[in-house]
C-alpha positions in Angstrom: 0.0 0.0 0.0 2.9 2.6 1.1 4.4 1.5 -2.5 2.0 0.6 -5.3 -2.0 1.5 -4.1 -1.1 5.1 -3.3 -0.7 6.0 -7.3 -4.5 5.0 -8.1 -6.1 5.0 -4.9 -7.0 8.0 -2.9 -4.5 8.6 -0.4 -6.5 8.5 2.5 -7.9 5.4 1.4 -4.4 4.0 2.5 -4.7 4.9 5.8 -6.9 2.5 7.6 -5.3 -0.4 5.7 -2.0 0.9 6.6 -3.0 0.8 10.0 -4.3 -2.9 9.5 -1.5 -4.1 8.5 0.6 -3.2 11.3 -2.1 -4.6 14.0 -1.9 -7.8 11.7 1.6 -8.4 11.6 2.2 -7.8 15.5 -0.8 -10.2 15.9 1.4 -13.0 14.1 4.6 -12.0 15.7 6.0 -10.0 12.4 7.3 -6.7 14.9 9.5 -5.5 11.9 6.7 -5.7 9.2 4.7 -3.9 11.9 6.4 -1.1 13.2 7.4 -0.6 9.3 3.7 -0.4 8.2 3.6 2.2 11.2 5.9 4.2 10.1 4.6 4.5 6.9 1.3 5.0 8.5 2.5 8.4 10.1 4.2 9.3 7.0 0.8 8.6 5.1 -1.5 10.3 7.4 1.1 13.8 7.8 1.2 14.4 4.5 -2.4 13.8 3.3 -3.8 16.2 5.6 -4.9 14.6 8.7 -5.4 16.5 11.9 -1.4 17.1 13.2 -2.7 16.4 16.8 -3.8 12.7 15.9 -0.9 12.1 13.9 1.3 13.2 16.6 -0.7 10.8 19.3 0.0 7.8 17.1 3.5 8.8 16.6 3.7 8.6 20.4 2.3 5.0 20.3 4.6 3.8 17.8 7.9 5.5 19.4 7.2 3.7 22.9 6.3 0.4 20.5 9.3 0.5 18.9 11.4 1.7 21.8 9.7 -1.6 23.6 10.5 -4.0 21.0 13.7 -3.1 20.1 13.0 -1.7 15.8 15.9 0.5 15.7 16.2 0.7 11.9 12.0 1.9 11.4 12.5 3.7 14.6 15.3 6.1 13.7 13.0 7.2 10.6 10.6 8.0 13.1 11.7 9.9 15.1 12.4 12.4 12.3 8.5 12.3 11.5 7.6 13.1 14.9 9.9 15.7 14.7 8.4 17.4 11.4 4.8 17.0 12.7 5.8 18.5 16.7 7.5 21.6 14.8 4.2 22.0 12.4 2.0 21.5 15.2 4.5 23.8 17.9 4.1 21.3 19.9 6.6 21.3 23.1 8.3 17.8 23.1 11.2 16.0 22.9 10.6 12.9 20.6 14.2 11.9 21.3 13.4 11.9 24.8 12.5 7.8 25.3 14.2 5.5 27.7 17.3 3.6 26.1 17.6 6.2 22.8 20.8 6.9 22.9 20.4 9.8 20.0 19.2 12.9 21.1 18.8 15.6 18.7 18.0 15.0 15.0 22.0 16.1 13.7 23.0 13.6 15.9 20.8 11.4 13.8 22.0 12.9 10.5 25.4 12.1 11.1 24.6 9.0 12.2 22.7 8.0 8.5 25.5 9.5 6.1 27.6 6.5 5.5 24.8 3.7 6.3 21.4 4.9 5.3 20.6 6.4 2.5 17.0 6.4 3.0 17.6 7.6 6.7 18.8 10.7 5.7 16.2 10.9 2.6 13.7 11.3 5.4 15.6 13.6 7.4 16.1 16.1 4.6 12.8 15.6 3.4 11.0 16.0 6.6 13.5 19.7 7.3 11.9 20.6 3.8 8.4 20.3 4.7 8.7 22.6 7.2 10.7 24.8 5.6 8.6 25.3 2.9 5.0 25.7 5.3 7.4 28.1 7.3 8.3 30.1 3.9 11.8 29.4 4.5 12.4 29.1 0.6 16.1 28.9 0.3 16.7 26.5 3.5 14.0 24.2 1.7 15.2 24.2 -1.7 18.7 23.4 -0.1 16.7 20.2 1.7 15.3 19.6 -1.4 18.4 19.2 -3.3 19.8 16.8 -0.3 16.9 14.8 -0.8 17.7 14.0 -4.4 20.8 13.0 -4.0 20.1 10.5 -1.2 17.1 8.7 -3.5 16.5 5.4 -3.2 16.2 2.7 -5.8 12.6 2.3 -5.3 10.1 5.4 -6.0 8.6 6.3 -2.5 5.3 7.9 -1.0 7.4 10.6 -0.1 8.7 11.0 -3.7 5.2 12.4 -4.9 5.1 15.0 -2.2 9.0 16.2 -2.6 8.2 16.9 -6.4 5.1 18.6 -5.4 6.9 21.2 -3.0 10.3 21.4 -4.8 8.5 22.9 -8.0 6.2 25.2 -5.8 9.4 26.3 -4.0 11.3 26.5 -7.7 8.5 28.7 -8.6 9.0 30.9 -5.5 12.8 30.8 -6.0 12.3 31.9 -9.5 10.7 35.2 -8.6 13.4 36.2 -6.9 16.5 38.6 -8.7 19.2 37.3 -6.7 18.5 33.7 -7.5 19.6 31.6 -10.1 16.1 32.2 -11.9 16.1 29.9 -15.1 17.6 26.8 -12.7 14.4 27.3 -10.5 12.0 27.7 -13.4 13.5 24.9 -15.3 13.0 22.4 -11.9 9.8 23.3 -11.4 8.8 23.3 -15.1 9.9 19.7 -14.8 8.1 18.9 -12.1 4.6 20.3 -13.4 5.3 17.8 -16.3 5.4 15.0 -14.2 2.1 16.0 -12.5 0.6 15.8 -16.2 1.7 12.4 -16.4 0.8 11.3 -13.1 -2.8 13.1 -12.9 -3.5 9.7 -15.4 -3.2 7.5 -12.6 -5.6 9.3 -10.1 -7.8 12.8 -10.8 -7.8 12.6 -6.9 -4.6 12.5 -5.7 -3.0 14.6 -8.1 -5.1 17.3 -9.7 -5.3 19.7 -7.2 -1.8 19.6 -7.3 -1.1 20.0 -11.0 -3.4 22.7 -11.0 -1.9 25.4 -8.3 1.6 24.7 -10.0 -0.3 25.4 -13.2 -1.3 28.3 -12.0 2.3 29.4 -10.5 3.4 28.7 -13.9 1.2 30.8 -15.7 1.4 33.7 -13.4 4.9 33.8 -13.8 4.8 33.3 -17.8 2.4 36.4 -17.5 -0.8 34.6 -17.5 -3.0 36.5 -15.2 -6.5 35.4 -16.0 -5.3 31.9 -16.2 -3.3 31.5 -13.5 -6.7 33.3 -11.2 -8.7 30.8 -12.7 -6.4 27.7 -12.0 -6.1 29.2 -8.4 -9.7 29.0 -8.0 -9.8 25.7 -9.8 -6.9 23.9 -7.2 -8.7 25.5 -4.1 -12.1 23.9 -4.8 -10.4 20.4 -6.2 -7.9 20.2 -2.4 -11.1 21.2 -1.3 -13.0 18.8 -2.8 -10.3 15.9 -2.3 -10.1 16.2 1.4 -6.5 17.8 1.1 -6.7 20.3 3.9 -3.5 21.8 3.9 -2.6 21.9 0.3 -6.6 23.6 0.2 -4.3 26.4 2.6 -1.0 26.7 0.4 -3.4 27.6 -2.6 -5.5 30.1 -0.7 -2.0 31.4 0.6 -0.8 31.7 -3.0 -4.1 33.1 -4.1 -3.6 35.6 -1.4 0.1 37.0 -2.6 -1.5 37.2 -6.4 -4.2 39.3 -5.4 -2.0 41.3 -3.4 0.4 42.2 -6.3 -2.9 43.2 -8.1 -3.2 45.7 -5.3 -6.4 43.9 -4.1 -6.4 44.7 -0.3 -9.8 43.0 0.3 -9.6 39.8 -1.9 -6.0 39.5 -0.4 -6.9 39.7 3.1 -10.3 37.3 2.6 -7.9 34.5 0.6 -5.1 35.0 3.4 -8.3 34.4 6.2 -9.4 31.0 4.1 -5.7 29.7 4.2 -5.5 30.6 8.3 -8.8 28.3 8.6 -7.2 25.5 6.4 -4.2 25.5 8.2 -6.4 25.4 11.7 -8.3 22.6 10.0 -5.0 20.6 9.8 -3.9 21.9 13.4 -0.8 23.4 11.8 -0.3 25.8 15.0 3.0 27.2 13.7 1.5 28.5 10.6 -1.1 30.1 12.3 1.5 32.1 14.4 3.1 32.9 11.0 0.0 34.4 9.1 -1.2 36.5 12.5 2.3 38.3 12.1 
């Protein structure tokens, strides 16, 4: 499911099967399988917009699991999660604070995946990228996202779909800026949009809310206006529509900045008030404290 039923399923769909899996393997005594499938369960649930504050409760359950039974290889991966969905949430805890973890900051961790796990470290940088990018840290994130690629696995990941997602919206954002290199940005991204035309093939709901809001970056920066308004519109009501909460918020954020170059004070401030109730929605705390300042 974490592999293969995410490209034509609904993402959500994944979830309670996910979870199934894990329960069934512990029942016949599988604990890696298990506490694998629950890792990929919080993976699956952060990203497709469920509430942070359940995510983070069943992030608790696994880490004391795992801790328990002794699955230091899905465990380390974990961690990192926890991490990304605690800083999201501002939630105050320490997720490397569990009797008998020896690590206890998230470098530490880093240095411990460099030179014997690849994919370790693919979820370190990709989880540092996440956050960067919901925190409008653009340059930090792009650097994360660059990391990312060079640590990719053999296999195409879950994780994969989402880093092409935010790498071309950060690309797009990089692009707009003069002291960037703009036609590296704008060529990523452009990239990246054309894999979201292939991919929308496999599932309308998992992917065209996406392909639409970087369709609609790309046409506002080729000068598009109308279009890229309407594609806005369009990618609001689809994440909408597709129960993606917080990618619902990025496109009424994005919505926001166009109408504010258009010197729309009242559009801007209404778009800017719909991406605040998204991000509430998800229980995105830190974001919140970022669009009241």
């Amino acid at each position: 499911y974490s592999f293969v039923n995410v490209w034509v399923e609904p993402f959500q769909a994944t979830i309670e099967t996910m979870d199934q899996c894990s329960q069934d393997a512990l029942k016949i005594g599988n604990v890696e399988f298990a506490y694998y499938s629950a890792q990929f369960l919080c993976i699956e649930m952060a990203l497709t917009g469920s509430h942070l504050e359940i995510v983070e409760r069943k992030c608790v359950t696994v880490s004391s699991n795992m801790a328990l039974w002794k699955q230091l290889h899905a465990f380390m991966g974990h961690l990192s999660t926890h991490l990304m969905i605690l800083k999201l949430g501002s939630i105050d805890k320490n997720p490397f604070d569990i009797p008998g973890v020896s690590i206890k900051d998230e470098d530490q961790l880093l240095e411990q995946s460099v030179d014997r796990r690849k994919t370790l470290a693919q979820a370190i940088y990709f989880n540092r990228m996440f956050v960067a990018f919901y925190l409008q840290q653009y340059v930090y994130a792009a650097e994360m996202a660059e990391q990312y690629k060079l640590q990719r696995a053999m296999i195409m990941r879950f994780e994969d779909i989402h880093h092409s997602f935010y790498e071309a919206l950060i690309g797009f954002q990089l692009a707009r800026s003069p002291s960037i290199d703009t036609k590296k940005w704008l060529d990523i991204a452009e990239q990246h949009v054309a894999t979201f035309r292939g991919w929308i093939k496999h599932s309308k709901w998992n992917f065209e809310n996406k392909l639409l809001l970087l369709e609609a970056e790309l046409c506002l920066l080729k000068g598009a206006t109308e279009s890229s308004e309407e594609k806005y519109k369009a990618a609001i009501e689809s994440a909408r529509r597709h129960k993606f909460v917080h990618e619902e918020g990025v496109a009424w954020e994005l919505l926001s900045s166009y109408w504010k170059k258009c010197g729309k004070v009242k559009e801007e401030r209404e778009c800017k008030k719909a991406a605040f109730d998204c991000y509430e929605k998800w229980g995105a705390k830190a974001l919140l404290d970022r669009l009241r300042t």
